[in-house]
N, C-alpha and C positions, 0 to 999 in steps of 0.2 A: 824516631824510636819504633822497632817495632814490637809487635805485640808479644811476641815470645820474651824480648826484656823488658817490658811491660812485666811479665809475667815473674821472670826472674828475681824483678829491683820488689817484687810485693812478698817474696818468699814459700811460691809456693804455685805448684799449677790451678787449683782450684780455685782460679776467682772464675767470678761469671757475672758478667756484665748485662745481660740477656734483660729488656726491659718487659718482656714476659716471664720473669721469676721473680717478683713483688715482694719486702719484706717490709711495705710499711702502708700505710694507709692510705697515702696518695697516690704515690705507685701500683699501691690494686688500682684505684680510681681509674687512672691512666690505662691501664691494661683492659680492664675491661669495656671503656670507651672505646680503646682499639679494635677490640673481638668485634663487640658491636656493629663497629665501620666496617670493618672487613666483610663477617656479614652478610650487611646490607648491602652493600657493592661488589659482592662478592656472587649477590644473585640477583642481580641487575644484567653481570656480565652475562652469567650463565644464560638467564631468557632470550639477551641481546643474540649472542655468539648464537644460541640454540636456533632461532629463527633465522639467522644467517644460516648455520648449515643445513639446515631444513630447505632451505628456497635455494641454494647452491647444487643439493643434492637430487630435489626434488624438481625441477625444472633444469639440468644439466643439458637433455636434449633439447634445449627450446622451448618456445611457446606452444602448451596442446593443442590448439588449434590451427596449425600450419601454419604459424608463422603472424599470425595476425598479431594486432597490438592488442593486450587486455583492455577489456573496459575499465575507464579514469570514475573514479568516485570522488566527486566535490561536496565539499561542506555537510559532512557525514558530523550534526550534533553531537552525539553517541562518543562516537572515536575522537573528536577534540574535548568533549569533555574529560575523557578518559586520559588522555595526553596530558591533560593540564593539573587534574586535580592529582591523579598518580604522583607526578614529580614535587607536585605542593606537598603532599603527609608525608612524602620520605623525607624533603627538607623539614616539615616541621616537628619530626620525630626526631632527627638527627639534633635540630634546636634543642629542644628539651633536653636531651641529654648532655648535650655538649653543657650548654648550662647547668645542670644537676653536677656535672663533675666539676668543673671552675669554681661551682659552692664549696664542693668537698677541700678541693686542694687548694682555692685561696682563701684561707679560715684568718678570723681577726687577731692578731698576734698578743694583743690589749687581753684578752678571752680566754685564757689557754680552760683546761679541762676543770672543773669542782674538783677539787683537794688533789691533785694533778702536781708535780715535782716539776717544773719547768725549768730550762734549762734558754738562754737565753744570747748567742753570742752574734759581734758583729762582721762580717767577711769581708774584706776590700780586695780586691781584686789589682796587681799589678804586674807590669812587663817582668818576667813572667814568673810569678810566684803569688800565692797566697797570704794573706797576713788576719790573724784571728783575734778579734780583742772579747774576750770572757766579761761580760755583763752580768750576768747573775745567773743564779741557779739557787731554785726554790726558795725565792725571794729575798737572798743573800747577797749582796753585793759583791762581788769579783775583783774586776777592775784589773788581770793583766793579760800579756798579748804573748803569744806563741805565731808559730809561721808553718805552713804548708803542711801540716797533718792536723788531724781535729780529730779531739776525743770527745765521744759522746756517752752518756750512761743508754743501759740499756732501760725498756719498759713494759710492763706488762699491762696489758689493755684489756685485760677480765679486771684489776683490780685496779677502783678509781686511785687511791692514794699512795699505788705503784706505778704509774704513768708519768713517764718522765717527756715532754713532747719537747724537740727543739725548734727553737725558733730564731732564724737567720735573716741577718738585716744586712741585705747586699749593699755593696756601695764601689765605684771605682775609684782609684786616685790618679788615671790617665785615660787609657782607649776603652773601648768597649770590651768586656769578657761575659762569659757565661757559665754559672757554675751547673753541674750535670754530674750528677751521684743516680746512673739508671736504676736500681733496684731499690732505693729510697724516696726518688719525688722526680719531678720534671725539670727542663731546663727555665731555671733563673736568668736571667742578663744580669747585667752590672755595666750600671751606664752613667757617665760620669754627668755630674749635677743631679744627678736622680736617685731616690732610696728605693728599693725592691725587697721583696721579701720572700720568705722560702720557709717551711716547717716540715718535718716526718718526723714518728717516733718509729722504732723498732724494739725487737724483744730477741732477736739474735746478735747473738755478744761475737764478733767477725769484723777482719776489713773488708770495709767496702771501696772499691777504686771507682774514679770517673777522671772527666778531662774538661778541659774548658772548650763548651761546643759555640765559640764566637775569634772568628779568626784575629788575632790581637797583634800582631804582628810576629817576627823572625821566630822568635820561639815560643808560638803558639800551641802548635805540638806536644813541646814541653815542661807546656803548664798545669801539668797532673794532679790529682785530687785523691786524695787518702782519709777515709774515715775510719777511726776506730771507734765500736760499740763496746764498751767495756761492762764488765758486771758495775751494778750499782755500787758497792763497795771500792771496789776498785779505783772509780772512776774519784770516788771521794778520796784514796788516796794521792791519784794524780792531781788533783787540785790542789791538795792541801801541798804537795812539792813542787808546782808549777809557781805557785805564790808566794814561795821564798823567793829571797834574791841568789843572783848566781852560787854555786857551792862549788869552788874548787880545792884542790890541793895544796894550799896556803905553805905545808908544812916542807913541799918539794921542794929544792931551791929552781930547778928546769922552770916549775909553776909559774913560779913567784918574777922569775926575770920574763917566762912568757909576757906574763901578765903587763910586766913596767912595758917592753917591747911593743904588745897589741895596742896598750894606751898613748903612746909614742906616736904611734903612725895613724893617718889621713883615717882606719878603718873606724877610728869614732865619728866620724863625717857623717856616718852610712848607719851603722848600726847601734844596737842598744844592748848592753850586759845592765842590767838591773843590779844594784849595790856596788857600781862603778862609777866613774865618771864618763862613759861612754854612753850617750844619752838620742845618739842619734834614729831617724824613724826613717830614711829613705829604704833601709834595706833592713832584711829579715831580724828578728830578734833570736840574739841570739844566746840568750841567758841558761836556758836548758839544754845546750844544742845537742847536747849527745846523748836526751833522753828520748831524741827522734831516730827512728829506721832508717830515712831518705836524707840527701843535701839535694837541693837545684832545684826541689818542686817535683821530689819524686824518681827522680830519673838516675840518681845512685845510689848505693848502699852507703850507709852512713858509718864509714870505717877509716881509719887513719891515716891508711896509703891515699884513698879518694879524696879528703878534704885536704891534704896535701896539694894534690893535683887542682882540684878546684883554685886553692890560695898561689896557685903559683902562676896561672893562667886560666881565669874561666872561661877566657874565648876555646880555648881550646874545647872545653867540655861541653860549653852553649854558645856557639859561635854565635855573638848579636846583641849577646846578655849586656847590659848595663851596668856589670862591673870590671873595670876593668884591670891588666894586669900589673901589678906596681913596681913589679923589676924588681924582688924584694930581693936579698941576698941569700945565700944556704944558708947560713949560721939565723938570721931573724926571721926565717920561715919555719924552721925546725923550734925555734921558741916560739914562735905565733900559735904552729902546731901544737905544743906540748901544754900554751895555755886553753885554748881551745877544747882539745880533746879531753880535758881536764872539768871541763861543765856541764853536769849531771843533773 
């Protein structure tokens, strides 16, 4: 995919990826580490390069004395001391730092902020899609799962018991992945048998996009990452509609035969509608599906013609994806659709 439909499937030219434009607390950490290094290395090269073209410039014609060799200085004290201890305090400047920010950005998740709104969810990483199970928030328990966009509340970090920090507990259910939201925090892994962890709060209410920076296999690429920072409000109303069970149009009969149709075929193998008998966890949940912008992880617009396509052949859309095409007929695709499109 490239970045202008990147750009496209997010609704809008103005994202900015840039890991020097920070909107959260760990991501400054991050940036400013960066400047740091740069820097420092940045005038190492300068003195290096400078006495290069100095002795380039400055001896072009040869040696001043016709040609002779300079006189050779051994075991000048002075100058190895200088040598050795010089590259010691720039490494152990760089220590310290590097340590001071690893403090910062790997904070104890057990610890969140005094009177602090935590927000608490878990991320599994799969070939190639997200899957998010809501753990609590401000010490309420949750307990359901959404797929490949995340909503987060916003926070404000002048006011303790306006501070909403989130706290993400990486985990994979196959290959290695990495999740990477730049303008929020650094990259995470997600490594299967292993739990990781990840936190940022922010106070700008915005999507933020990233990608999975761990090659996972064929549709690596298009493992995309979409967070939305929502007003605190707001954000309470999407929980409180994520936590129902599926709502559709009960009243349609298209729905309603949707519905017998979708429960009929292999797709409860894979997925899960919440207040259904479709109970499966290999593939996305798909209970709210049409309260998301994206299908595939980002990579379309979540509109009727698309999930069509999708359900009709996803090799087509992610040649490689894991699900494959069922040879459904026009008459029980256009019902699978009409149920689908029907859960808000």
């Amino acid at each position: 995919m490239s970045f202008a439909s990147l750009l496209a499937v997010s609704g809008g030219p103005a994202q900015n990826l840039s890991i020097f434009d920070p909107v959260s607390p760990p991501a400054e950490s991050i940036r400013d580490l960066a400047f740091l290094i740069f820097a420092i290395t940045g005038l190492i090269f300068l003195i290096v390069e400078g006495i290069l073209l100095y002795s380039v410039f400055r001896f072009r014609h040869g040696p001043p004395n016709g040609g002779a060799e300079p006189p050779q200085v051994y075991g000048s004290t002075p100058i190895e001391i200088a040598w050795t201890a010089a590259p010691a305090l720039i490494v152990f400047v760089m220590t310290l730092v590097i340590t001071r920010t690893l403090w910062e950005v790997n904070v104890d998740p057990k610890t969140p902020p005094t009177d602090s709104k935590p927000l608490r969810v878990t991320v599994i990483g799969h070939q190639w899609w997200w899957e998010y199970v809501y753990e609590s928030y401000d010490g309420e328990k949750l307990g359901f799962i959404t797929a490949n966009e995340l909503h987060v509340p916003a926070s404000n970090l002048k006011v303790a018991s306006e501070r909403r920090p989130v706290y993400l507990t990486l985990q994979s259910a196959d290959v290695c992945h990495s999740f990477w939201v730049p303008r929020l925090a650094g990259k995470m892994d997600l490594i299967p048998g292993r739990t990781n962890s990840l936190w940022f709060e922010t106070g700008h209410k915005e999507l933020f996009l990233g990608q999975c920076a761990e090659f996972c296999g064929t549709q690596h690429a298009k493992m995309l990452l979409r967070v939305n920072v929502d007003a605190p409000d707001d954000f309470a109303r999407w929980l409180l509609e994520q936590q129902k069970p599926a709502i559709d149009d009960a009243k349609d009969p298209k729905v309603a035969e949707g519905k017998k149709t979708f429960l009929a075929h292999s797709c409860v193998n894979c997925h899960r509608v919440r207040g259904t008998s479709a109970v499966g966890s290999y593939g996305p949940d798909l209970t709210h599906l049409m309260s998301r912008k994206t299908l595939a992880s980002g990579i379309l617009p979540n509109s009727r013609d698309n999930l069509r396509k999708w359900i009709a052949d996803p090799q087509v859309v992610k040649p490689g994806c894991l699900m494959p095409a069922f040879g459904l007929s026009a008459e029980n695709l256009e019902r699978i659709v009409d149920y689908l499109a029907s859960l808000r």
